[in-house]
C-alpha positions, 0 to 999 in steps of 0.5 A: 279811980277813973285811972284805974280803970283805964289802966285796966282796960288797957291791960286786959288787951295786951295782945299788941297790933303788928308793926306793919299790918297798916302799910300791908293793908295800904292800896298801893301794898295791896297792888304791889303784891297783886302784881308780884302774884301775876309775875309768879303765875305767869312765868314762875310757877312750872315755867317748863310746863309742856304746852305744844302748839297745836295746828289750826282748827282750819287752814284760814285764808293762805290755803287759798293761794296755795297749790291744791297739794299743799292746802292741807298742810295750812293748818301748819302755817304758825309753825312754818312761820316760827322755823322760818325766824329761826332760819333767820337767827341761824343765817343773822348768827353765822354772818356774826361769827365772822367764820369761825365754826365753833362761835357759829355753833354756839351762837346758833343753838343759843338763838335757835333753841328758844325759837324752837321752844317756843312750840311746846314750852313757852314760857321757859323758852322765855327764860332760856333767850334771856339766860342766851343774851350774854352768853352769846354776847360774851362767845359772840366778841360783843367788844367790837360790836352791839351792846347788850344784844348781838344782831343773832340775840336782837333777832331770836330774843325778838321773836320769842317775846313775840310768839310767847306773847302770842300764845299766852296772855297781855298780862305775860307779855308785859312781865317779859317786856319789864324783864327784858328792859331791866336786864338791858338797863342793867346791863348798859349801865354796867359795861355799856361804856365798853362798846361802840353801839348801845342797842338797848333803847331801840330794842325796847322800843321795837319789841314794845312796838310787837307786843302792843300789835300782839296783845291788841289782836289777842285782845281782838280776838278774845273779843270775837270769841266772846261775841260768837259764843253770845251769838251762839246762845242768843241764836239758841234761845231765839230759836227755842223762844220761837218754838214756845211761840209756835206750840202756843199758837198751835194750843191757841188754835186746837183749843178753838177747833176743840171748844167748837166741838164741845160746845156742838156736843153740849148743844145736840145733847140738850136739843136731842131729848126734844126731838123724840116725843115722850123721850125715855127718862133713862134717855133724858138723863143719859142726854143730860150727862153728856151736856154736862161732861160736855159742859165740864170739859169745855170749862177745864180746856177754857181754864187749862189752855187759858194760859197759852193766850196772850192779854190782847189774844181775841178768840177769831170770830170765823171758824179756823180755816180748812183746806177749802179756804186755800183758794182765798189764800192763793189769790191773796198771794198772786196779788202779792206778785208770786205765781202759784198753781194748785193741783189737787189728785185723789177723791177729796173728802172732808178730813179732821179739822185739826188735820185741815187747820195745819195743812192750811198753815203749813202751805201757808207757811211756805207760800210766805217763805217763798215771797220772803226769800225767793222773790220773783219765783213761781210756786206750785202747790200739790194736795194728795187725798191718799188711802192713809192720810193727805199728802202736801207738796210746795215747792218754789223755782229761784227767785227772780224768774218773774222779772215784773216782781220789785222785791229783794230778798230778806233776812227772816229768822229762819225759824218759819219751818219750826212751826211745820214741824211742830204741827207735823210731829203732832200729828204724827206725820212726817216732813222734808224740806231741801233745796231743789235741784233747779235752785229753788226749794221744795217742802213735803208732807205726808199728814197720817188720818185714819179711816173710818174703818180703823176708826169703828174697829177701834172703838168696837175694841 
């Protein structure tokens, strides 16, 4: 009975396994079929693809030794050096034809032409130098000379693997080193005994020589491409990293120039009821709305840009500096070795202490950058109390021109303009920062405020 059922089992899965489906799924099949793959691609499949070489994006280092005539003409340099081996194929085929004109045509177009194609197809310049091989051997009287290459295919069969491996891929220069030594072995062993010298060896060693310092500076290159391109985005995303941290640090200080408002307005409007005597109920209730719109306002900032403080962020305990403090700050930058001088022009008033805050930070900023890049160098900051608005005005000398300063320049991250600009864009305002003629650097800014009379007139409208 268990027989039965066995047979059975076996007959209700009559569908037999292939023969070969264990070795097609062996590793080293596997391996072999991945690499027949790589050959079909990179040099089977549409061989004569058109792919001109383009000129380089700049001339590099040789325009420098050029006359300044030709210097524009760098960006030619790999196609001046391929015509350059091909002249040396012509001159290597005509001192192998021992004269004879038409052998020396044929040689020259067999070496020649795939130097040639090797700028716009490649990879099928590749099979015309191998295809050229015997025939130039057999046009060439190889009888009484090198086998299986003449010194005309040594040289042009030489560069074309060189140059196709340059523009193409490590993987392709070693399928074309493979076809190369198969072909020479194939031909030593069949007509190798025929002819004096057997160049096959030192070919193969040669042009593996070329195509191992091609594929390391390809591979290099293809390194360093790599490394700018994640250099670019680390740059990006530091800079924009830097940007968040600014506008943080901006919310962080108009919340507490705001939450100091609020919380006066909230004060006043519960004290105002007693300092009138038998105050209005109207009035005591209007008061009292007020305190608590007040209220309900500074706890909805408090929760809103509560988000923006960081987990060791303290609120300041003094209030936010103003353009009156910026004495304090100068004299804390003469102690740090740079010579700066304030002037201030116009009728100094008092200004909206957001507007206050980001002047004070703004030439803060760029007293810092003085000190950080242009050690040495003596600064002059101009405040100007205009009808519209404040205008700033910092510039710094090059570095150096205090000979007592022991510093060096630094490396920062460059981004200390991006928070001026953030402050300045808030506001409205607007804000040039060059380099100024005697080497040095200047920043200005125009901070727009609007007077009192707009003000008034724009809330009577």
């Amino acid at each position: 009975m268990l027989y039965v059922t066995e047979t059975t089992h076996t007959q209700t899965n009559p569908e037999p396994r292939p023969a070969g489906d264990g070795l097609s799924s062996s590793p080293e099949v596997r391996l072999a079929m991945d690499a027949l793959a790589g050959l079909r691609a990179d040099l089977l499949d549409d061989p004569f693809a058109y792919r001109p070489l383009p000129p380089r994006n700049k001339p590099g280092g040789i325009a420098r030794v050029l006359p300044r005539r030709l210097r524009p003409y760098a960006v030619w340099t790999r196609h001046a050096l391929v015509g350059a081996a091909g002249m040396l194929a012509v001159l290597v085929s005509f001192a192998d034809s021992e004269g004879e004109m038409l052998v020396s045509l044929a040689m020259t177009f067999f070496s020649l032409g795939p130097i040639l194609l090797t700028l716009v197809r490649p990879v099928g310049a590749f099979w015309f130098s191998l295809a050229s091989i015997p025939v130039v051997a057999v046009i060439g009287q190889a009888g009484s000379g090198d086998w299986p290459w003449l010194p005309a295919s040594f040289v042009a069969h030489l560069v074309v693997l060189t140059v196709v491996a340059a523009r193409t891929r490590p993987r392709t220069a070693a399928w074309m080193w493979v076809l190369t030594a198969a072909y020479g072995v194939i031909a030593e062993g069949l007509f190798g005994n025929r002819y004096y010298n057997s160049n096959a060896l030192p070919f193969l060693f040669v042009s593996a020589l070329a195509l191992l310092v091609v594929t390391v500076l390809l591979v290099r290159r293809a390194a360093e491409e790599e490394v700018t391109a994640q250099l670019t985005v680390t740059a990006h995303e530091r800079s924009q990293r830097t940007l968040l941290e600014e506008r943080t640090t901006i919310a962080r200080e108009l919340h507490d120039v705001v939450a100091h408002h609020m919380m006066v307005v909230a004060i006043q409007a519960e004290a105002a009821p007693y300092r009138v005597e038998d105050p209005p109920e109207e009035l005591t209730k209007a008061f009292a709305t007020i305190r608590e719109n007040a209220v309900a306002a500074l706890t909805e900032l408090r929760r809103v840009l509560g988000v923006v403080r960081a987990k060791d962020y303290e609120a300041p305990d003094a209030p936010q500096p103003t353009l009156a403090d910026l004495d304090g700050l100068l004299a804390n930058v003469r102690e740090a070795g740079l010579g700066v001088e304030k002037v201030v022009t116009g009728a100094v008033r008092e200004l909206p202490q957001g507007v206050e805050l980001s002047a004070y930070r703004i030439v803060q900023e760029a007293l810092s950058n003085t000190l950080r890049h242009a050690p040495g160098a003596s600064a002059r900051v101009e405040i100007g109390y205009v009808l519209g608005g404040l205008g700033l005005r910092i510039v710094n000398g090059p570095a150096g021109e205090v000979s007592f300063v022991k510093q060096t320049p630094t490396q920062g991250a460059g981004q200390g303009l991006t928070g001026m600009r953030e402050r300045v864009a808030m506001l409205g305002g607007e804000m040039t920062a060059v380099p100024a003629a005697d080497g040095g650097y200047e920043v200005t800014v125009f901070l727009p405020v609007a007077s009192a009379t707009d003000e008034n007139g724009a809330g009577e409208a």
